[in-house]
N, C-alpha and C positions, 0 to 999 in steps of 0.2 A: 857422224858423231858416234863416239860410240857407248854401248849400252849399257845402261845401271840395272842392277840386280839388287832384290833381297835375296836373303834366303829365309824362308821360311820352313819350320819343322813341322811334318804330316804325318799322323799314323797311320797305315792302311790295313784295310780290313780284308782277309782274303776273302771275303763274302762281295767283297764288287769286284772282284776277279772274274769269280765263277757262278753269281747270282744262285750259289745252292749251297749247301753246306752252315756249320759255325763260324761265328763271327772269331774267327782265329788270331790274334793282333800279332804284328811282325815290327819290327824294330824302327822308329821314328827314320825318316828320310828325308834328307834338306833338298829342297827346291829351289832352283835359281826362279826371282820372280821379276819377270821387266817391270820397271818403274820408267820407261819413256817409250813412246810410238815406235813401233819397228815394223818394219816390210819394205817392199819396193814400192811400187804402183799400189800395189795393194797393200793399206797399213792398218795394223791392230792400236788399239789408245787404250791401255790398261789399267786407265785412274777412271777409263769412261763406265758409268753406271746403267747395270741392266735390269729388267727390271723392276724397276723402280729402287730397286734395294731391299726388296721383298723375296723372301725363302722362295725358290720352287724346285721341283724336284722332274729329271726325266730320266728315261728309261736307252740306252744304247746297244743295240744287238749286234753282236759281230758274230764268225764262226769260225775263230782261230786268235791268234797271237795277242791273246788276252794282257799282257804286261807292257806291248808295242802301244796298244788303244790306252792303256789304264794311264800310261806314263803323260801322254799327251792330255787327258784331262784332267789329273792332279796338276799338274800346269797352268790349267785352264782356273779352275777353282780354285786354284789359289790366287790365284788375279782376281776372281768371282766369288768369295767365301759364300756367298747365299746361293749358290746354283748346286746341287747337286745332281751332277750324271752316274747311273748306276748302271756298269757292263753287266751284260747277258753273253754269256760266252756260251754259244748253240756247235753241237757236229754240222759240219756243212752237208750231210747226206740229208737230215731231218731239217735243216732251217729253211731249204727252198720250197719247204711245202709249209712249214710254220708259218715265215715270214710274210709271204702274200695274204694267207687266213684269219691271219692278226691287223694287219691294215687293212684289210676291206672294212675294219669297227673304227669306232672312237676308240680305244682300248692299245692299241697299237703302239712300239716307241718310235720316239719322236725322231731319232736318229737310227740310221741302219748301215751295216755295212753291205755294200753293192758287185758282184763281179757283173761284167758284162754280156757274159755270156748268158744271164736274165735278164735282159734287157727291157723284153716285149712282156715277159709276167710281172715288172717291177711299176717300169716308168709313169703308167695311171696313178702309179699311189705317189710318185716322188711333188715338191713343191719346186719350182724352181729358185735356181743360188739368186740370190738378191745381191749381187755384184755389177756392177755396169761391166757389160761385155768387152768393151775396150781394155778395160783394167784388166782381166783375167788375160786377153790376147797378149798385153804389154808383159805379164809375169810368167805366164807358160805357154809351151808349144803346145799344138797341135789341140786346142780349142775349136778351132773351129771346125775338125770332125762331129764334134758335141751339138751341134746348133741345132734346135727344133725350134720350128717359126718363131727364130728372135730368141729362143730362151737354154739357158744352159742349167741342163737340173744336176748334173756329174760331167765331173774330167777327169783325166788321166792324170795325176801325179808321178807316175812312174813309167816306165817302157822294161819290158821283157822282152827277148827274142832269144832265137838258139844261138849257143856258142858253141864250139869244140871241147870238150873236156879230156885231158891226155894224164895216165898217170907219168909222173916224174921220175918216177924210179924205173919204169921200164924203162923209160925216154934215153937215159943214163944207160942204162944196161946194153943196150943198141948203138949206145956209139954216137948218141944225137945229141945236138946243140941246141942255145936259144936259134942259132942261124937255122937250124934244119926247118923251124916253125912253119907250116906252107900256105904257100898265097893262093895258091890255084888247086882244082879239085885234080889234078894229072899227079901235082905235086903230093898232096894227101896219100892219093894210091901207093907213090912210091914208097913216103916213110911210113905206110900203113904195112908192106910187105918187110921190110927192115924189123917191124914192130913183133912181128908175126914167128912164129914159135910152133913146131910141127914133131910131132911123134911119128915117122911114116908117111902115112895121110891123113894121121889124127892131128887136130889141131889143140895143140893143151892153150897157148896163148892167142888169141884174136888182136889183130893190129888194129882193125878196125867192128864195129860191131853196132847193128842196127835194128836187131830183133822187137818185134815190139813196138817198135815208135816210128820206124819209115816215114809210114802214110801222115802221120800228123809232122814229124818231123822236117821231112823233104821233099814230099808231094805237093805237101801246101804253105807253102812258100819259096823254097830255092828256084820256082818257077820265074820268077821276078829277074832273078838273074839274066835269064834267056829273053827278058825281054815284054815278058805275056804278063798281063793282070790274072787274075783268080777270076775274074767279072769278067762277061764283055761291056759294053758300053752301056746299054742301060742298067748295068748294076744292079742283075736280078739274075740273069742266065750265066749258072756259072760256066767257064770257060776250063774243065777239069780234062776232058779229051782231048787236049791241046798237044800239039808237036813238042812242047817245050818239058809239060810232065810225061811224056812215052819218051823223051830223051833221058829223062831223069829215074826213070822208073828202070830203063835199061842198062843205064850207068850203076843204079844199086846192083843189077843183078852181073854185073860185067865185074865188079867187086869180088862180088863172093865166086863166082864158077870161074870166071878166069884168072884173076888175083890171086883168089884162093885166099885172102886174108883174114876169111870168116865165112861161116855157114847157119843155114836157117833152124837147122838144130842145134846149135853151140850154146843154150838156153833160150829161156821165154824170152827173158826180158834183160835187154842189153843195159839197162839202167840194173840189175843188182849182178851183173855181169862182171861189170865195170866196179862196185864199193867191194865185190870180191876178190878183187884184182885177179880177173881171168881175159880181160877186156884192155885194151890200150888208149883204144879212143873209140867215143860215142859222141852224138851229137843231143843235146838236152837245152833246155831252156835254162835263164836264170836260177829257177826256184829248185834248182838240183842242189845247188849249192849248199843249201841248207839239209837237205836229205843227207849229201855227204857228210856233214861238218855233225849231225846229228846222229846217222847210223854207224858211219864209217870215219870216226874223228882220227885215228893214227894212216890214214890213206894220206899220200902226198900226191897231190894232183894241181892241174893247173889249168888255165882256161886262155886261148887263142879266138880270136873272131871264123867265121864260117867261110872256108874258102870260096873261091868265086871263079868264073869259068873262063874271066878276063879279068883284067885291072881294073877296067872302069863299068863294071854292070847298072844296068838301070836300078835294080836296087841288088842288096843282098841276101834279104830276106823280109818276110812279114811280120810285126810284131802286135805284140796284146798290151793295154792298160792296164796296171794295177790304179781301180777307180775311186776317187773320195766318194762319202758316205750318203744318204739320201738323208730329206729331210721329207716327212713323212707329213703331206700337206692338208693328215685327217686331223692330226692332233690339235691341239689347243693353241689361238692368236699366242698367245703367250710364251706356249714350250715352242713354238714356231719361230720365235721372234729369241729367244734362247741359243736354241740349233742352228740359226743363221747366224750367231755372233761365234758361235763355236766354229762354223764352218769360215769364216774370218780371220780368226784365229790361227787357224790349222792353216789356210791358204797364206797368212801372212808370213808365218816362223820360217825363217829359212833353215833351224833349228831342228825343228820338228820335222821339216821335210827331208832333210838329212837322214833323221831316226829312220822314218820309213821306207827312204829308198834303200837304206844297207841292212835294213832288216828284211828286205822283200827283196834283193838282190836284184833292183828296179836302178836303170839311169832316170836319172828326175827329167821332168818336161820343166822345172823351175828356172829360168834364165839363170839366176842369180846363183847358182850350187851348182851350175854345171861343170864347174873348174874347181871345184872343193875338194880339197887336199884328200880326205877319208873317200869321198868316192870315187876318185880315180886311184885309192890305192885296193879298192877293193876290185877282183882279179874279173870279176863279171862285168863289172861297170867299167874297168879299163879296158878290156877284151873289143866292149862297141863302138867304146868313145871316138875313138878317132872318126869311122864314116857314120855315128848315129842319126845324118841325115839322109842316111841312103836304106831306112829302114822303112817299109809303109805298112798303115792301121787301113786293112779293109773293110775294118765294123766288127760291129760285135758278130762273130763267126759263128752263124749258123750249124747248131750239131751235127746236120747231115750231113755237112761236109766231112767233115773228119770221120765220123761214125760208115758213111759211104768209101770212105777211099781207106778205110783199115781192111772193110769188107774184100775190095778191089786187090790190095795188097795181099790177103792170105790166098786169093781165088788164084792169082801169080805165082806167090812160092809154091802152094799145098796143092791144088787143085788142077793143076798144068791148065789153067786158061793164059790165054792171051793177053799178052799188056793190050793191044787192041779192045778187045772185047770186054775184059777189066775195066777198063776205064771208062768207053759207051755203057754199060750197064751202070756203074757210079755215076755218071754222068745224068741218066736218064731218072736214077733214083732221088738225084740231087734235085731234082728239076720238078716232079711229083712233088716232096717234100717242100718246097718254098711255095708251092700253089698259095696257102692257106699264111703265107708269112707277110710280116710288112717289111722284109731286111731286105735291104738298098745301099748296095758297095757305096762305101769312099774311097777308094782310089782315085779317084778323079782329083781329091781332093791335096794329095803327096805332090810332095814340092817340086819333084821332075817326072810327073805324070807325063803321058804320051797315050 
């Protein structure tokens, strides 16, 4: 059936934007308001009363895209006129040390926004989602990564991995098609030397360029390709001194000294390499997208899926959640019993789940939006759609990984060590550092795990 709206007229105040400043008023804004049940498995009732019908007021902290959050609960309240939720919009540098110091009180808000990669300083304080676990599995993937004995306190709404980023205008300049686009990383090399633009031995243009990001980029994950987990098997010892990442760490350096299509001094960072157009192709995550579209809006650039070393690799890379919000299970029965209808809400809309995934440049985990016109026209989320199940969530990824193998990476170009020796020492650092952790790989848990 399909849905009836009001619309409803709402002033907003930029004072719940940014929880500082004058109450500045901005120009009324019509709200489409459901007036019948909408979701899948999981459905919001929008005439149902919460509540009781009594005023109450909570607090929402996030540490970023303050108008993404604000839009989804003028939404909300306006289905709920007695609820008001008032954003906190924190720097993510200062909120990982706020946030925990403020929920260790009653004082705390009641709702929070969550990356994963805090998992182990967050989850004592989350409550868990009051959904029946079937329902949540019925409506999105990869739940059951989530499960702590029986209970799911956050999920993934979204999936991030690397994609290719190539600009278009060199593309053209070189002589290259959509046909040229490459499946395989042999392939890459080839239109990465096409791409590739020389003074001498000075290189002005880079075909390809990876300064900067390698180690997070293609150390930890295009391993998967070849076959290897990040884990071994019990999901604690990582697996970084692998055959698979010294194939892969030789292949970067087989780029640049025999390719020649780039160099470890060509800049820092292959990501403003690339919005300066000095750069052809980089490898980046989702959330570049918006970097570009923000710093570098007149760039024409385009985005392809992450070559792969066969056609049919076990997977093609690893990827990260963008996660729903915690419900902060100090606060009040009441703001508790509030931020679970919120969290309802948010999990039912397929609306809403839309906003977020193309605001976050995230393919949804939602069944139901997986074939939504706007996200597969968007160039990130079409880039993985086709094999988005050949992507796997190892956990929330422990810092030392990454932090260890950037180390391992400079000790290679700058330091003439060993990928051998590079990598036992990351290895070994990696391995000290999880002593004292409770993070326990899910791969085991990817749907063509092996």
């Amino acid at each position: 059936m399909k849905k009836k709206f009001t619309l409803l007229a709402l002033t907003l105040s930029m004072a719940t934007l940014t929880a500082c400043g004058g109450a500045e008023e901005t120009p009324k804004v019509a709200i489409e308001v459901p007036q019948e049940v909408f979701g899948s498995t999981i459905t919001y009732d929008p005439s149902a009363q919460i509540n009781s019908g009594e005023d109450i007021e909570l607090e929402f902290w996030v540490w970023g895209n303050p108008e993404l959050f604000q839009s989804a609960i003028d939404t909300y309240c306006a289905m709920n006129p007695n609820v008001s939720i008032n954003l906190v919009n924190n720097p993510w540098d200062s909120y990982w040390t706020k946030l925990p110091l403020s929920l260790n009180g009653d004082s705390g808000p009641a709702l929070f926004n969550i990356h994963n990669s805090h998992h182990e300083n967050l989850i004592n304080y989350i409550a868990p989602i009051e959904i029946p676990l079937e329902d949540l599995q019925a409506d999105f993937i990869g739940v059951d990564a989530h499960i702590i004995d029986g209970e799911v306190y956050y999920l993934d709404y979204g999936i991030m991995t690397g994609s290719m980023f190539y600009n278009k205008d060199m593309w053209e300049t070189a002589g290259l098609t959509d046909d040229d686009i490459p499946n395989t990383w042999d392939e890459l090399r080839e239109v990465a030397k096409k791409l590739t633009i020389k003074e001498g031995d000075q290189i002005i243009q880079a075909g390809l360029n990876f300064n900067g990001d390698f180690a997070q980029n293609y150390l930890l994950g295009v391993n998967y390709q070849l076959g290897e987990n990040l884990f071994l098997e019990d999901g604690r010892t990582p697996n970084i001194a692998s055959e698979s990442t010294k194939q892969i760490m030789q292949m970067l350096l087989d780029i640049y000294e025999i390719d020649g299509v780039g160099h470890k001094d060509f800049g820092e960072k292959c990501a403003d390499s690339f919005g300066q157009e000095m750069s052809a192709m980089i490898l980046q995550w989702g959330h570049f997208s918006n970097t570009l579209n923000n710093d570098f809006p007149d760039l024409n650039y385009g985005v392809f899926e992450i070559p792969s070393f066969d056609e049919n690799p076990y997977a093609y890379n690893r990827y990260n959640g963008e996660s729903t919000f915690g419900i902060n299970k100090n606060a009040s029965a009441e703001q508790q019993a509030v931020a679970q209808d919120f969290m309802k809400f948010f999990l039912a809309s397929d609306e809403t789940q839309v906003d977020f995934n193309l605001a976050m440049n995230t393919f949804p985990t939602k069944v139901s939006i997986a074939n939504d016109e706007e996200i597969l026209n968007n160039p990130v989320s079409k880039a993985i759609s086709k094999n988005i199940d050949r992507y796997v969530w190892p956990g929330p990824m422990p810092a030392t990984m990454e932090t260890s193998l950037i180390q391992a990476g400079e000790n290679i170009l700058f330091n003439d060590m060993s990928i051998d020796d590079a990598l036992n020492q990351a290895q070994e650092n990696i391995i000290r550092d999880l002593q004292n952790s409770t993070f326990v790989s899910v791969e085991n848990l990817y749907k063509y795990a092996q």
